[in-house]
C-alpha positions as YAML, in Angstrom:
chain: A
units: angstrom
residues:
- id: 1
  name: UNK
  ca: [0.00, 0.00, 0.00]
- id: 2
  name: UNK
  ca: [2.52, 2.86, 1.23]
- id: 3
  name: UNK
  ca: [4.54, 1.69, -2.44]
- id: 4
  name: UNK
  ca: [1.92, 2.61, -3.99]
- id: 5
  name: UNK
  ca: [0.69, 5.77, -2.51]
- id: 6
  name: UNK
  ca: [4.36, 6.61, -3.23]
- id: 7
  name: UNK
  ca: [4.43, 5.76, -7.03]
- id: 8
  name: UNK
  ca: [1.30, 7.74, -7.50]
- id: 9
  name: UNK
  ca: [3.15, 10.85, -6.17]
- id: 10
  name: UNK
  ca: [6.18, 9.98, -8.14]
- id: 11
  name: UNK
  ca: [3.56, 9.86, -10.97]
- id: 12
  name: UNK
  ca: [1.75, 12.86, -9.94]
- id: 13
  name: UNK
  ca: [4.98, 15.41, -9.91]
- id: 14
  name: UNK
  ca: [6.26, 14.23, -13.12]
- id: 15
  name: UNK
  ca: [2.89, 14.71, -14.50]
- id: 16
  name: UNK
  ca: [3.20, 18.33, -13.22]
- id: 17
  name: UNK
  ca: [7.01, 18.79, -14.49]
- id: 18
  name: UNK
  ca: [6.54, 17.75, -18.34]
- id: 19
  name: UNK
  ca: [3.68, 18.37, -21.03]
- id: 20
  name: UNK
  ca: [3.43, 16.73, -24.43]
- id: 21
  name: UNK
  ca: [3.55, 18.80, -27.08]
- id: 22
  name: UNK
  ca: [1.79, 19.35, -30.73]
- id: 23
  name: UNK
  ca: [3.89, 16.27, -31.58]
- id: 24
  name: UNK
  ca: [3.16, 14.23, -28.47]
- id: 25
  name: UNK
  ca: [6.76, 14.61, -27.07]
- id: 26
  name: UNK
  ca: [7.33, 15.47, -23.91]
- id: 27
  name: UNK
  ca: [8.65, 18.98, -23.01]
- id: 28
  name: UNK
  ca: [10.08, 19.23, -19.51]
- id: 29
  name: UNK
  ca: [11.09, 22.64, -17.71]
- id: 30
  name: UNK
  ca: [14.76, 21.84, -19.06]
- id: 31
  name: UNK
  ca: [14.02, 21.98, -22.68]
- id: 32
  name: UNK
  ca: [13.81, 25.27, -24.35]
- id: 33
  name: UNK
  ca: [10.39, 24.70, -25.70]
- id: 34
  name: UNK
  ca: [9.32, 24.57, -22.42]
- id: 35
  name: UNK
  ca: [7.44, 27.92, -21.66]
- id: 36
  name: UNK
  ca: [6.26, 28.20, -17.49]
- id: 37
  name: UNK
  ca: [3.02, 30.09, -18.52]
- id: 38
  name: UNK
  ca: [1.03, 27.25, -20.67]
- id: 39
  name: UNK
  ca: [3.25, 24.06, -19.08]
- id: 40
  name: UNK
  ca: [3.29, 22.16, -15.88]
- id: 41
  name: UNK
  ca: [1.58, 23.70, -13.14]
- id: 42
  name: UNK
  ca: [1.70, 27.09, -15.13]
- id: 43
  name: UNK
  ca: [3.50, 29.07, -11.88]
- id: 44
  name: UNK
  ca: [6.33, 31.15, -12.85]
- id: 45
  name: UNK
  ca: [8.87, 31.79, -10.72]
- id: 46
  name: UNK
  ca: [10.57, 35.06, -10.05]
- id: 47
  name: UNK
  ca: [13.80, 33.80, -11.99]
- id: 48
  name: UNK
  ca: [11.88, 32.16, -14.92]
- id: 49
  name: UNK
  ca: [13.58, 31.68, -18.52]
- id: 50
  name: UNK
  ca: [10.45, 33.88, -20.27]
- id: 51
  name: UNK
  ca: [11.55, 36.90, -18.47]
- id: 52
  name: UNK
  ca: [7.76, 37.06, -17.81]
- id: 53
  name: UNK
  ca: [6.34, 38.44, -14.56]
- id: 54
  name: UNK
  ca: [6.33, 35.94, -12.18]
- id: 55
  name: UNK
  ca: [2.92, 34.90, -10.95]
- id: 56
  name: UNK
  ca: [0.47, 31.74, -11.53]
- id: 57
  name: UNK
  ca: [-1.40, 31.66, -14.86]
- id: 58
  name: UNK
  ca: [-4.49, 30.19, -16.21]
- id: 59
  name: UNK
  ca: [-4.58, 27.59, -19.27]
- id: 60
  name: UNK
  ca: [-4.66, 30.44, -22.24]
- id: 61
  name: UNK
  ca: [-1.50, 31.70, -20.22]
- id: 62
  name: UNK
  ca: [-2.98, 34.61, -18.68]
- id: 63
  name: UNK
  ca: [-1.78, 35.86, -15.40]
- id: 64
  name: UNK
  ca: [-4.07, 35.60, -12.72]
- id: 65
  name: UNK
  ca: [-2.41, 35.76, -9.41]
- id: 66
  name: UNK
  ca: [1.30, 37.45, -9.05]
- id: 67
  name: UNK
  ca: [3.31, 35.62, -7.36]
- id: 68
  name: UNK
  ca: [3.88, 34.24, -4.91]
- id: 69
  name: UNK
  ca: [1.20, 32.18, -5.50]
- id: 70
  name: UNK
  ca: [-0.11, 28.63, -5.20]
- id: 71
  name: UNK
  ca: [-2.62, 26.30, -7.26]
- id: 72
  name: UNK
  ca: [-4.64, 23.46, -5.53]
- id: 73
  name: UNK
  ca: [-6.49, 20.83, -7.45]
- id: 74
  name: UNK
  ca: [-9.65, 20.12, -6.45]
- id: 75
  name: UNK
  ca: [-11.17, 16.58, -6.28]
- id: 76
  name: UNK
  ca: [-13.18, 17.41, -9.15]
- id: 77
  name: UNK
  ca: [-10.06, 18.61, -11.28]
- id: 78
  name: UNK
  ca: [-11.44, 21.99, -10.62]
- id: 79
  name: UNK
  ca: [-8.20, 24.34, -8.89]
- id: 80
  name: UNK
  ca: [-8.66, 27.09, -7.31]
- id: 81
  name: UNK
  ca: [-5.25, 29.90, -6.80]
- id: 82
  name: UNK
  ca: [-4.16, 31.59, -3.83]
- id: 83
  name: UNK
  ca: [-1.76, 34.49, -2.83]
...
């Protein structure tokens, strides 16, 4: 039981670290395709490669909370962000 409650979490944070893209590869936050607005958990940091504001964003890469800020996902896959 407890191996498995881990392996879903190992699954879970790669799941938030990498996206596929148009081609179905995966882009993780090392590649240079990778862009912290539209991938992953779409937080930006305050030292982010985009030189964007940092702050959380919303799936058509808006900002909508400036960071810092967190995103929690709702049982209903629903999220909600916080300052």
């Amino acid at each position: 039981m407890n191996a498995t409650r881990i392996g879903a979490a190992a699954l879970a944070a790669f799941a938030l670290i990498t996206t596929p893209n148009a081609t179905g590869d995966a882009i993780t936050e090392d590649s240079p395709a990778w862009d912290c607005r539209v991938d992953g958990n779409r937080i930006c940091g305050p030292t982010n490669t985009q030189q964007v504001a940092a702050g959380c964003f919303n799936d058509l890469g808006a900002m909508v909370a400036a960071w810092p800020c967190r995103v929690v996902v709702n049982a209903d896959g629903s999220s909600d962000v916080y300052q």
